[in-house]
Every structure is written in structure tokens, then in C-alpha cells.
C-alpha positions as CSV (number, residue, x, y, z in Angstrom):
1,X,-3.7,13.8,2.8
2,X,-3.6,13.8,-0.8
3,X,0.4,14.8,-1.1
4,X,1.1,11.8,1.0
5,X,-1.3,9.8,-0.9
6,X,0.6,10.7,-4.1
7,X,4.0,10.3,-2.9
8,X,2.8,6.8,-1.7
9,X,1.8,6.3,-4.9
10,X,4.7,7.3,-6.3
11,X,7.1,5.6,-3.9
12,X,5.6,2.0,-4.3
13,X,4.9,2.6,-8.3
14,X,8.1,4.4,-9.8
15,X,11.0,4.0,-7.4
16,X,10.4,0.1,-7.0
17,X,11.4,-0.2,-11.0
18,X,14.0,2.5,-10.5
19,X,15.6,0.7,-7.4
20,X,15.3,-2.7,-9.0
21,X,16.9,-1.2,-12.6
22,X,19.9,0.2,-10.3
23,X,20.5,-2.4,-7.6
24,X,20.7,-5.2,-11.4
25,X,23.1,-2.4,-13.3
26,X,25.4,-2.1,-10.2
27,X,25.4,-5.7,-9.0
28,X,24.4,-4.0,-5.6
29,X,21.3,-4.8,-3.5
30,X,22.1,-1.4,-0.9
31,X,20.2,0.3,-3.4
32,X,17.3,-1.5,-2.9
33,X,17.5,-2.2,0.6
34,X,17.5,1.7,0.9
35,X,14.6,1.7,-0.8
36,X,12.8,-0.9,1.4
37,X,14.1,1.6,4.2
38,X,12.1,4.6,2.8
39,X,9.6,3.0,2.4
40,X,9.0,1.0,5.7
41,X,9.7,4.9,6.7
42,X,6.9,6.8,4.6
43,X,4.8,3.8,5.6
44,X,5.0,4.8,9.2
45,X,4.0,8.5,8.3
46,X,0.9,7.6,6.8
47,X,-0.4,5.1,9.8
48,X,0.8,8.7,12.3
49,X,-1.0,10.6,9.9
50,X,-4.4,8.9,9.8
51,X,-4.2,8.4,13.5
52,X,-5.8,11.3,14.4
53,X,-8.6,10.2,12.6
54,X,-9.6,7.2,14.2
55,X,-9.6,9.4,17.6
56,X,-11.5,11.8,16.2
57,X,-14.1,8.8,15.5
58,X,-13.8,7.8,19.2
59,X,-14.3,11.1,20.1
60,X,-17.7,12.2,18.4
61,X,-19.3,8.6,19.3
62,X,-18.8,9.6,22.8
63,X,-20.3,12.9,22.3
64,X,-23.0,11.1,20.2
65,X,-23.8,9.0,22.8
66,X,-23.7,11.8,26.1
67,X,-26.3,13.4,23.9
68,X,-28.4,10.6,23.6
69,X,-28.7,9.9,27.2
70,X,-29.2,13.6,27.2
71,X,-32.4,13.5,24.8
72,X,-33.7,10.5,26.9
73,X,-33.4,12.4,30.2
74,X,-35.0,15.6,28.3
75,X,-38.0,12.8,26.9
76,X,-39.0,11.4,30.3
77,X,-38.9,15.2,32.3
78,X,-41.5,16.3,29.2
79,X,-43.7,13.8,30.1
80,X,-43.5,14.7,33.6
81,X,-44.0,18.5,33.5
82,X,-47.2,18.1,31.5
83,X,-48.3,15.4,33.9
84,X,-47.1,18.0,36.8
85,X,-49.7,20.5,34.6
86,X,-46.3,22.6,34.2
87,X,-46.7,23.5,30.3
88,X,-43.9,26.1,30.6
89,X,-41.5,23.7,31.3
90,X,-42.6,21.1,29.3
91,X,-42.1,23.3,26.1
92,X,-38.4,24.3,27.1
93,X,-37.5,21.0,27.3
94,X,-39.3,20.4,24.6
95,X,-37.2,22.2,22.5
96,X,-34.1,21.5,24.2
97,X,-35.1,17.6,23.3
98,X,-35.3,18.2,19.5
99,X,-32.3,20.5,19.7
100,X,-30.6,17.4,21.3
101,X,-32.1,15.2,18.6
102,X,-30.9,17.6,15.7
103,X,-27.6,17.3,16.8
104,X,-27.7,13.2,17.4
105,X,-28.6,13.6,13.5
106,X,-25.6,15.9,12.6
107,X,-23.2,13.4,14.7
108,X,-24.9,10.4,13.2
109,X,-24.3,11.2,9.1
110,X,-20.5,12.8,10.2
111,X,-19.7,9.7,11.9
112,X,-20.8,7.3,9.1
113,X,-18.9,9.4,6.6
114,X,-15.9,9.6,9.2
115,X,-15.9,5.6,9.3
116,X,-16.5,4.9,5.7
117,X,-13.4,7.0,5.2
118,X,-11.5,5.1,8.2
119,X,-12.5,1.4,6.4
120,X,-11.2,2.6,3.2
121,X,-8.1,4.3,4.9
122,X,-7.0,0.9,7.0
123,X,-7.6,-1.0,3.4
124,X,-5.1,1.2,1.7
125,X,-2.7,0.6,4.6
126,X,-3.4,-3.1,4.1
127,X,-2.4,-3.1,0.7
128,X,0.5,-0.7,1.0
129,X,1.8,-3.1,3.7
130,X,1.1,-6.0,1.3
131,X,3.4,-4.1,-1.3
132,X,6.4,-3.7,1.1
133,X,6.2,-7.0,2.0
134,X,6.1,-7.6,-1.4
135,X,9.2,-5.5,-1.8
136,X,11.2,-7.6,0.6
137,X,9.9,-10.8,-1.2
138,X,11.5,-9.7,-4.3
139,X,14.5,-8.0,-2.8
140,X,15.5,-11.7,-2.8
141,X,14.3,-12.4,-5.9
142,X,17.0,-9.8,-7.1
143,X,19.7,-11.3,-5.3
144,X,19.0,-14.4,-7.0
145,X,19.1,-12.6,-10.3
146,X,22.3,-10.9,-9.3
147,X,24.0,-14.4,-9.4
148,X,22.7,-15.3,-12.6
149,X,23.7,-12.1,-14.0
150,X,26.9,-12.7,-12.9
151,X,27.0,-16.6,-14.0
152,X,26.1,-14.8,-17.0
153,X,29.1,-13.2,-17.7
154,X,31.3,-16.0,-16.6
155,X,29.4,-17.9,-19.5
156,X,30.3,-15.3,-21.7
157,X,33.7,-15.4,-21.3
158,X,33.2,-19.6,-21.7
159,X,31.4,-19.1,-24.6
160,X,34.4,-16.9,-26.3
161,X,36.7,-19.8,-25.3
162,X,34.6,-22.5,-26.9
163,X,34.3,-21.1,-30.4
164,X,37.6,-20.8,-30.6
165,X,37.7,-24.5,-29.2
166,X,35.2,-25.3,-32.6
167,X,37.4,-23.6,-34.8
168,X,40.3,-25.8,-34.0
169,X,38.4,-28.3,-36.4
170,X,38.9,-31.6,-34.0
171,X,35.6,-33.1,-34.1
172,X,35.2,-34.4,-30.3
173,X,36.3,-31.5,-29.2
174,X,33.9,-29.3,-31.1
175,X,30.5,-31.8,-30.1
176,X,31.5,-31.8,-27.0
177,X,32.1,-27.7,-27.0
178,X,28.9,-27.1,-28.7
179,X,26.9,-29.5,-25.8
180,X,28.4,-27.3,-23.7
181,X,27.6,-23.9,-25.1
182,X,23.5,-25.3,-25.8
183,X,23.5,-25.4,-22.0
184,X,25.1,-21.7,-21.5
185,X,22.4,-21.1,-23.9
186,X,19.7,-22.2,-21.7
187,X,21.0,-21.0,-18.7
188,X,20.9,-17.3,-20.4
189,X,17.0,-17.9,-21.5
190,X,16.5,-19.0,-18.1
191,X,17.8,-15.9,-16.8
192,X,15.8,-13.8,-19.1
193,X,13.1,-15.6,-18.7
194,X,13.6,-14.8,-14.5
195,X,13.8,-11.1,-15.3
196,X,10.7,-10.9,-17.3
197,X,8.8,-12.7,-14.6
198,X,10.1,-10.1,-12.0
199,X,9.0,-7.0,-13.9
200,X,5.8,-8.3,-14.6
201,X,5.6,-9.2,-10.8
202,X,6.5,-5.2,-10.2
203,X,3.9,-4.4,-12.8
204,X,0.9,-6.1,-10.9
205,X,2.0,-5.5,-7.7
206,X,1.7,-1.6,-8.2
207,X,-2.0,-1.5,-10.0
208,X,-4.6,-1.5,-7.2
209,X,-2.4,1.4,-5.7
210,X,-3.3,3.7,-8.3
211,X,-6.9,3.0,-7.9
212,X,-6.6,3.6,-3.9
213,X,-4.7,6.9,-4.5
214,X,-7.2,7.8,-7.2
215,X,-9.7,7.1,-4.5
216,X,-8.0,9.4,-1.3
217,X,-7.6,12.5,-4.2
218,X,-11.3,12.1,-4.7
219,X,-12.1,12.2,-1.0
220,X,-10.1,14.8,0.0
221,X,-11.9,16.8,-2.8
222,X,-15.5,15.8,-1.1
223,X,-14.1,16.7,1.7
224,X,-14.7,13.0,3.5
């Protein structure tokens, strides 16, 4: 459980930077919709791989509760072999009443350790949904950066052509050349202003996961 817990963590944390970084270099979203891919896919390993879990929940609360109707069978024949003067009898299912009762003890802290694990588990599994949704949120964020990127470059070129426009020393031509290049100018800082806001979006998105899979290595170490 822990493995998977750290390659979650390192899935959502790491490789959503690294897929973002590549699909922005190459001008190429597959990289990133491969990610969202492995992801979706290690997703559905963890829900198979807590599964067992929640039936092993079902299972000892069903046990729990057969020995419960068990001890209350075992309490009412007590009462009746003493008032049947049958002492003998009364003592072994005496003893086979607290043995029942013992055991309705054992199932009752293992079960409330078992769900406390299980609430925590389906809370990680919230969030880690939350972040692939996230994921595909921003995989359209990137495409939306991808065009500026490449308005970007186009205003580069523009921007070449302009100064040599200034440089021609005609005055209209050179205002009107530089109104033109103060608006390239903002669309850049818009862009970069875009691309901050995405990493930091990253950045925040990926926090509680660290506490969650600091949380699962410290239960698998308890042994919860």
C-alpha cells in the first residue's frame, strides 16, 4: 500500500510539471493527454486495490454481529440452567458467553481501526480524483497557452519588422510602429503572466497530496 501511495504521489506531484514543461517545449498536448491517461489508469489501481478492504469491513461486521446474537442466546440459556438448578451447564455456557463477549471486543476495536482507515482511504481517493480532474481542467489551460506561445513568436518576427520600420526615420510611420509594438508588448506580459498563474495552479494543486501520502506511509507502518 505504501509503493502505490508513493508512486501516486509521485505521478500527480512530479510528472504533472514534467508533462506540462514538455507538452509547452514541443507545442504538443499528446504529451499530456498521455499523462491524463496514466493517470486515470494508476487511479483505477488504487480504487481495485483498496477494494478488498472495504469487504473485509463487511465481512467482520457480519461476524461481529452472528456473535452477538450468539452471546444473547448463550445470556438467556445461563439464566435458564440455574433456574433449571443445572449449575453444570450454566458454568459452560457461562464461559462460552464471555468467550463470545471477548471476541465481540477483539471484532469491535479491529473494525473501528479498519473504518477509520477506510474514511481516510476514500478521502485520498477524493482528492486524487479532484487532482485529475484538475489535470484535465488545465490540459486546456495549456492549449490556450500553446496559442499564445505561438502568437508569440509571430509577434516576434513583427517586432523584427517594425524596428526596422523605426529606423526608416519617417515619423508616422515610426508612432504608429511603436503603438503597435507597446501592444506586442502586452500581449507577451499577458502570456507570462498566464504561465506563472498555471505553475502556481500546479503548485497548490499537488500540496495536500503529500500530506495524504505521508499519512498512508505512517499507517502502513502501524499496521492500520
Amino acid at each position: 500500500m505504501a509503493s502505490l501511495f508513493q508512486k501516486l504521489r509521485t505521478l500527480f506531484k512530479a510528472r504533472l510539471h514534467d508533462a506540462a514543461d514538455k507538452a509547452l517545449q514541443k507545442s504538443d498536448l499528446a504529451v499530456y493527454d498521455e499523462y491524463i491517461r496514466q493517470a486515470e489508469r494508476e487511479l483505477e489501481e488504487f480504487v481495485q486495490t483498496i477494494a478488498p478492504m472495504y469487504a473485509q469491513v463487511k465481512s467482520s461486521r457480519r461476524r461481529r454481529e452472528a456473535l452477538a446474537t450468539e452471546a444473547a442466546k448463550f445470556d438467556l440459556a445461563i439464566d435458564t440452567f440455574l433456574q433449571q438448578g443445572k449449575r453444570t451447564e450454566a458454568m459452560v455456557t457461562q464461559k462460552r458467553f464471555m468467550s463470545a463477549m471477548e471476541l465481540i471486543k477483539t471484532y469491535d476495536t479491529s473494525l473501528e481501526k479498519q473504518v477509520s482507515a477506510l474514511e481516510m482511504l476514500d478521502d485520498v481517493k477524493v482528492k486524487l480524483e479532484g487532482r485529475l480532474a484538475i489535470a484535465k481542467q488545465e490540459r486546456q489551460e495549456l492549449g490556450f497557452l500553446l496559442q499564445l506561445a505561438k502568437s508569440k513568436e509571430i509577434s516576434a518576427k513583427a517586432m523584427r519588422s517594425l524596428d526596422s520600420l523605426m529606423s526608416q526615420g519617417d515619423s508616422e510611420v515610426a508612432t504608429a510602429a511603436e503603438n503597435i509594438r507597446s501592444r506586442l508588448d502586452h500581449a507577451d506580459a499577458a502570456w507570462e503572466v498566464q504561465a506563472s498563474s498555471l505553475d502556481n495552479q500546479l503548485d497548490d494543486a499537488m500540496q495536500s497530496l503529500e500530506v495524504e501520502a505521508a499519512l498512508a506511509a505512517r499507517m502502513n507502518r502501524l499496521g492500520i
